[in-house]
N, C-alpha and C positions, 0 to 999 in steps of 0.2 A: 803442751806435750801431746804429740798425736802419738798414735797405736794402730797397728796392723792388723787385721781382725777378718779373716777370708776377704781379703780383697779391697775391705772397704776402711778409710781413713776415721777414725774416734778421734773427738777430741776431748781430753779430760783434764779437770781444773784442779790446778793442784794447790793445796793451801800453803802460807807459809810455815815454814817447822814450827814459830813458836803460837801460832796460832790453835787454839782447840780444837779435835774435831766437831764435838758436840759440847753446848752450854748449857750443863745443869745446873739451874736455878735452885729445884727443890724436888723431894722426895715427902713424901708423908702421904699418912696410911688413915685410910676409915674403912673400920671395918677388917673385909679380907681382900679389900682394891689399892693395890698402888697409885697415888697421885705424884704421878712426874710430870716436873716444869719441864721441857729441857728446851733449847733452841728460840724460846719467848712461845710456845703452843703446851699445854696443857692436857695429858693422857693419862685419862682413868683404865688403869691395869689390872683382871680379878689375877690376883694371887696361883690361886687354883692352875692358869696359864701360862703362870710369868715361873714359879718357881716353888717346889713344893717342902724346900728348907726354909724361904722365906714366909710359907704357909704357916709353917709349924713354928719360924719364931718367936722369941718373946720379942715386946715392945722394943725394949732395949738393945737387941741384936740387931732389928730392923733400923732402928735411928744410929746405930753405925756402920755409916756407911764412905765409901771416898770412892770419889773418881780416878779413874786408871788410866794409862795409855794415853797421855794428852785428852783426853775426854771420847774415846774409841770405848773406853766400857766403866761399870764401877762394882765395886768392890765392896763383900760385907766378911771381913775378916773373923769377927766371933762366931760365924757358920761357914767358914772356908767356901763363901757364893762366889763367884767372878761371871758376869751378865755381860753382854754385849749390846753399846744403848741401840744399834741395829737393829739386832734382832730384837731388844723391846719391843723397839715402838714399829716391827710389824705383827706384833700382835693386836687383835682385834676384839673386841669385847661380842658377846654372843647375843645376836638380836632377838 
């Protein structure tokens, strides 16, 4: 698929529909850090940055959770969360 873009030609890959866009592996929590597998790479998350219902959940609310939107986000229904794995994983942990 190419794209028009001031002049100059993109070219962007398009997946197939039944294909995911992201592969979460796994989610769990030490502490107040998210550990997400997603994609086969491994991102420690502080809480504190990622989401401040997820902050304040119990254990329980945190470990349910479901992937959304072919894997474009996921979902923690017992605290009405919906996250974009996107904008997760550009979060940055503070050096």
């Amino acid at each position: 698929m190419e794209k028009v873009s001031q002049g100059k030609i993109r070219r962007t890959i398009k997946k197939k529909s039944d294909e995911p866009y992201h592969i979460v592996n796994s989610i769990t929590y030490e502490n107040d850090v998210m550990i997400l597998e997603v994609d086969n790479a491994i991102h420690a998350l502080p809480l504190k940055m990622v989401s401040k219902k997820l902050l304040n959940a119990s254990i329980k609310e945190r470990e349910a959770y479901k992937v959304i939107c072919s894997g474009y986000g996921i979902s923690w229904p017992l605290i009405d969360e919906d996250l974009s794995i996107d904008g997760l994983l550009r979060i940055q942990s503070p050096k």
